[in-house]
C-alpha positions, 0 to 999 in steps of 0.5 A: 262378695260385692259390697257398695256404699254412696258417700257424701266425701269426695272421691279424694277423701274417700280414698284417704279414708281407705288408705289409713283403715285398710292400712291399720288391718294389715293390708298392703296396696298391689295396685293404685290408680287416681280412684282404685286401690287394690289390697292384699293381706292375710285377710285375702284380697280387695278391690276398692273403687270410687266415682262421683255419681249423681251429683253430690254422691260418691259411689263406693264399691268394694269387691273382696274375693272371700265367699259368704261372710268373711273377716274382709267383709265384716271390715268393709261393712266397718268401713262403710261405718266410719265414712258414714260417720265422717259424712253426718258426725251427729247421726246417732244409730239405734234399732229400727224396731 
């Protein structure tokens, strides 16, 4: 699956981010560049990318090799989370209904 966010963080503090979550499930880096990470573990394999885009944003794009909604997925979409929360500490989530 394909799964992408648009950060606020730098492409650098994204990948601090990353490197700390992914390490926590389990994850091991095969391959690292200055803005990629490729992870491997029990919960199948991922590849983690970063670039600045438009600006001000950091464009995330994490591709897992897992099909529908896995255990890896449901983490990246946590992921997603954390870096939104680390970008706006005070936003507060509630149903939109």
């Amino acid at each position: 699956m394909r799964h992408f966010y648009r950060s606020h963080g730098t492409p650098a503090e994204v990948l601090v981010v990353a490197d700390r979550f992914f390490a926590e499930l389990g994850l091991t880096q095969a391959a690292t560049t200055a803005r990629t990470r490729q992870l491997t573990g029990s919960l199948g394999a991922l590849k983690l990318s970063v670039r600045a885009e438009g600006g001000h944003y950091t464009f995330v794009e994490a591709v897992t090799d897992q099909i529908g909604e896995s255990r890896l997925d449901r983490n990246v979409k946590r992921f997603f989370v954390l870096l939104h929360r680390a970008d706006d500490p005070s936003h507060a989530l509630e149903a939109a209904y």
